[in-house]
TIKE-328246 format. One line per 2 residues: number of its first residue (from 0); their letters; for each residue x, y, z of C-alpha. Coordinates in Angstrom, 2 decimals, padded with zeros to 5 digits, m for minus. Example, Ala and Ser with C-alpha at 12.3 -4.5 7.8 and 13.67 -1.06 7.14 Angstrom:
2
0) as) 012.30,m004.50,007.80 | 013.67,m001.06,007.14
This chain:
214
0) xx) 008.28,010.08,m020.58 | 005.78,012.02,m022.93
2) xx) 004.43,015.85,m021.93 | 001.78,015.79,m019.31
4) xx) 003.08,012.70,m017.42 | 003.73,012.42,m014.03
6) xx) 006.48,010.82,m012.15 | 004.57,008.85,m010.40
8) xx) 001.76,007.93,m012.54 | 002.12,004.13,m011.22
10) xx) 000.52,002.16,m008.70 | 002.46,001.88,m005.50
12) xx) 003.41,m001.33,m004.50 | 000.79,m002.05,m001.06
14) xx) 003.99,m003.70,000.69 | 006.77,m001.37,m000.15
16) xx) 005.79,001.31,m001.68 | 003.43,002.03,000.90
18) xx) 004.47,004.41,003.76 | 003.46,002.53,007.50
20) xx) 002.70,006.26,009.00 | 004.50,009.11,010.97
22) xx) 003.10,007.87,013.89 | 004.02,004.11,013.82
24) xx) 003.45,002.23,015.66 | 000.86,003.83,018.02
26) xx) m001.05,004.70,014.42 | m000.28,002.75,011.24
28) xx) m001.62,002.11,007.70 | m002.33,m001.41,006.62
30) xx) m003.28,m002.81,003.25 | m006.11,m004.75,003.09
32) xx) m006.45,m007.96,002.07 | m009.91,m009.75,002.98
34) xx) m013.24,m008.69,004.31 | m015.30,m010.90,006.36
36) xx) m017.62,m011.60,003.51 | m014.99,m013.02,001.41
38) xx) m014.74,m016.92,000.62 | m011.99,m016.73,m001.52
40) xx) m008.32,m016.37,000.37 | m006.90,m013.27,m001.63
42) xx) m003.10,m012.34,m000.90 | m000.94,m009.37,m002.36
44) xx) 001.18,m010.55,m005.13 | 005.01,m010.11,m003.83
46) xx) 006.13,m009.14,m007.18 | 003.31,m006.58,m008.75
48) xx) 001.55,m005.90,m005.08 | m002.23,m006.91,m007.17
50) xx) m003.98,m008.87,m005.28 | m004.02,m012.81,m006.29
52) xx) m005.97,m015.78,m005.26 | m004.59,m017.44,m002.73
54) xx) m006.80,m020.44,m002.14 | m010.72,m020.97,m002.44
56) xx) m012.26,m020.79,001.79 | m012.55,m024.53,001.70
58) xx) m014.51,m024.87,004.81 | m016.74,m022.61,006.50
60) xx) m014.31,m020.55,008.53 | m014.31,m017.02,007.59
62) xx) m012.25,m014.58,008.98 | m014.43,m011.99,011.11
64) xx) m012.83,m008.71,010.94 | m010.80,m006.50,007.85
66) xx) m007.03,m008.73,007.34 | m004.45,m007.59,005.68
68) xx) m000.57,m006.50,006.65 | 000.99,m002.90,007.79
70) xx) 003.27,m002.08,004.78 | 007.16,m001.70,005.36
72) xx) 006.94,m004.55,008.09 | 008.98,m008.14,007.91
74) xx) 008.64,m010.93,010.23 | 012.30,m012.42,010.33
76) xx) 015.19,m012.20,012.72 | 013.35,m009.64,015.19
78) xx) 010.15,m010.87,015.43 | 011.22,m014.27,016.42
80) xx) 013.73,m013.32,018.77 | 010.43,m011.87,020.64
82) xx) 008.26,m014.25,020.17 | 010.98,m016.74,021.50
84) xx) 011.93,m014.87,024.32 | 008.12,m014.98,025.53
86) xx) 007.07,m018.15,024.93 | 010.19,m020.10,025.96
88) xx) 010.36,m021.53,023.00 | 013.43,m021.84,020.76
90) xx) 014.39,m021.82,017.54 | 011.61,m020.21,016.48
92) xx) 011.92,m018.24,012.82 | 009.59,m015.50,011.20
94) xx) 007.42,m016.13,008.86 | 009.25,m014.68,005.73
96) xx) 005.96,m012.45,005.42 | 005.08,m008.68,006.65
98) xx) 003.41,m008.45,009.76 | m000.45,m009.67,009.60
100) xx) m003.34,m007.00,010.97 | m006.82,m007.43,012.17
102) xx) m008.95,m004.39,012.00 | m012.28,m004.47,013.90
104) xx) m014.97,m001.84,012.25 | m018.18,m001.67,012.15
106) xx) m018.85,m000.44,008.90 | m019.46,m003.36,006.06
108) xx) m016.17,m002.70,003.95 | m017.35,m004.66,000.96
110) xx) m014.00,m005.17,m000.50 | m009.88,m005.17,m000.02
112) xx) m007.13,m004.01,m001.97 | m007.71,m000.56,m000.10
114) xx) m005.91,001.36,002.36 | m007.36,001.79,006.02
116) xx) m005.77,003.80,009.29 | m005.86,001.87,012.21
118) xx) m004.41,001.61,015.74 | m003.05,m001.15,017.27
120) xx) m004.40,m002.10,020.38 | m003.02,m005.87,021.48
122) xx) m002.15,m009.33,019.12 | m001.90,m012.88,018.70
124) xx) 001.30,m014.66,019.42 | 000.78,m016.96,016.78
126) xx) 002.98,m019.91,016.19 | 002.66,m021.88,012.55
128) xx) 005.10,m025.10,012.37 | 007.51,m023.54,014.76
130) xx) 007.21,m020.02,012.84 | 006.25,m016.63,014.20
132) xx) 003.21,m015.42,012.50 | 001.85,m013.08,015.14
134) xx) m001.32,m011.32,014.01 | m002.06,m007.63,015.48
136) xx) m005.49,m006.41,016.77 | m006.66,m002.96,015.57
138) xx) m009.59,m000.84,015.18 | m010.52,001.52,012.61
140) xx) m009.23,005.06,013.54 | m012.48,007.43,014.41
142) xx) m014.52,004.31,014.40 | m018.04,005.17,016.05
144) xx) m018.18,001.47,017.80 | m014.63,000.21,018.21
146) xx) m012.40,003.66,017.74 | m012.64,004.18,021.41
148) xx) m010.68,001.23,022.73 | m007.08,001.90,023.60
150) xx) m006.28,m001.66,024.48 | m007.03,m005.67,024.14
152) xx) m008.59,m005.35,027.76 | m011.33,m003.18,026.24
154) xx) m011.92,m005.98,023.37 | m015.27,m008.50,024.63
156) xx) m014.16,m011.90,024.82 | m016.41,m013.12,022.58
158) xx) m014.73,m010.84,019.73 | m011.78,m013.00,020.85
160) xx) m012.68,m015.95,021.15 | m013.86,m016.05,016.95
162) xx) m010.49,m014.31,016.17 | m008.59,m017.22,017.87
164) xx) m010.84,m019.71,016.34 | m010.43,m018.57,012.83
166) xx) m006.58,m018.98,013.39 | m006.26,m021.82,014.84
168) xx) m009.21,m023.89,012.29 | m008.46,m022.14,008.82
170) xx) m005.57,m024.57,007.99 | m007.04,m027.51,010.00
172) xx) m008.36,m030.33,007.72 | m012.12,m031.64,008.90
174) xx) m010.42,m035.27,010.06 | m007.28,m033.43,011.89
176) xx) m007.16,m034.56,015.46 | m004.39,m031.72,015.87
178) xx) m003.45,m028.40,014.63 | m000.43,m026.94,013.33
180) xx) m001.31,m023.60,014.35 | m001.23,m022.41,018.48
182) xx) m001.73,m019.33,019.90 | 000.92,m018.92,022.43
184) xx) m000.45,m016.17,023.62 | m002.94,m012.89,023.87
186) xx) m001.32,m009.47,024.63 | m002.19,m005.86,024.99
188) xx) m001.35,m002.62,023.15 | 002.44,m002.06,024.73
190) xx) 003.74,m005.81,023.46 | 001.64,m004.80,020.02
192) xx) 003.90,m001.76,019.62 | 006.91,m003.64,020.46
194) xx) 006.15,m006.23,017.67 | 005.43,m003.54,015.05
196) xx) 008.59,m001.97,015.66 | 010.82,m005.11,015.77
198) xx) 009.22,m005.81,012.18 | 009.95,m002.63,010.92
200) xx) 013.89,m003.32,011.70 | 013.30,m006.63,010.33
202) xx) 011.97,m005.13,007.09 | 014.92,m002.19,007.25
204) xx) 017.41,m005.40,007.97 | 016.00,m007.15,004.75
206) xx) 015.05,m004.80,002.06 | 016.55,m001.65,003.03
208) xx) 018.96,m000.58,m000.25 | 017.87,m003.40,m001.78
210) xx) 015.45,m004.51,m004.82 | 012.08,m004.35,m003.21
212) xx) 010.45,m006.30,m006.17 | 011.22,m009.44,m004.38
């Protein structure tokens, strides 16, 4: 290290290096990934944490809110057990990915790779070829629209209704007669919290005292 240079003069890594927030999980960070006017599929690089190109938006689904993942989260072990327990459904196993976000704003954030503060206010109980994938709901803390709701009651069906569409059409071919995605299930801020935190002891169960380039 030469005079003048500091400790921590490198990039943090969005997924690890990242803190999720003292006041998980009622407030957390997340790293976006995607705005709404994006047509390419961008995903954070497990290795460097740069965003990468996932896949071009084949088809003319695009995702209506900010998407991205709360850092220091891991859908394994925990997450499943939940989503099991809920839907009946056994067998189930996480996705091997950290914990998916939606953030509803209504400022046009032009681009991702950035850091936003949002609170959790319901999910998704997603299920992805017997995987649990469930994707949170948040708004944008001290949003002037959507930074007053508290929970997924206060969130208009119609804002919904395009959220479940996206996730259950953007891996559906044009010809499919079936998809391999379902939503088991909608639920409010108290279940959101409870997924957030069995993520974060998935993540501490996985890459706690461990190499976190992987």
């Amino acid at each position: 290290m030469t005079k003048g240079d500091s400790p921590n003069r490198f990039r943090s890594h969005p997924w690890h290096g990242v803190p999720i927030g003292e006041t998980a999980p009622a407030v957390v960070t997340c790293y976006v990934e995607i705005v709404p006017t994006d047509t390419v599929k961008y995903e954070a690089d497990k290795i460097t944490g740069y965003l990468r190109v996932d896949r071009p938006q084949k088809f003319s689904n695009v995702c209506p809110t900010l998407y991205g993942f709360i850092p220091q989260t891991y859908s394994a072990e925990h997450v499943a057990a939940l989503a099991s327990r809920t839907t009946g459904k056994p067998n189930l196993r996480g996705d091997g990915d950290p914990l998916d976000i939606c953030v509803l704003t209504e400022k046009a954030i032009t681009h991702g790779d950035i850091l936003v503060t949002a609170i959790p206010i319901g999910g998704l109980r997603v299920i992805d070829r017997a995987e649990a994938d469930d994707k949170i709901i948040a708004v944008l803390a001290n949003d002037a629209v959507y930074g007053a709701w508290q929970d997924l009651k206060d969130c208009p069906e119609t804002i919904l209704n395009r959220l479940k569409h996206y996730f259950l059409t953007y891996k559906q071919q044009p010809l499919a007669t079936d998809s391999v995605v379902e939503i088991a299930a909608a639920y409010g801020r108290a279940e959101a919290h409870d997924v957030i935190r069995q993520s974060q002891l998935d993540y501490a169960t996985h890459f706690q005292n461990r190499d976190r380039s992987q």
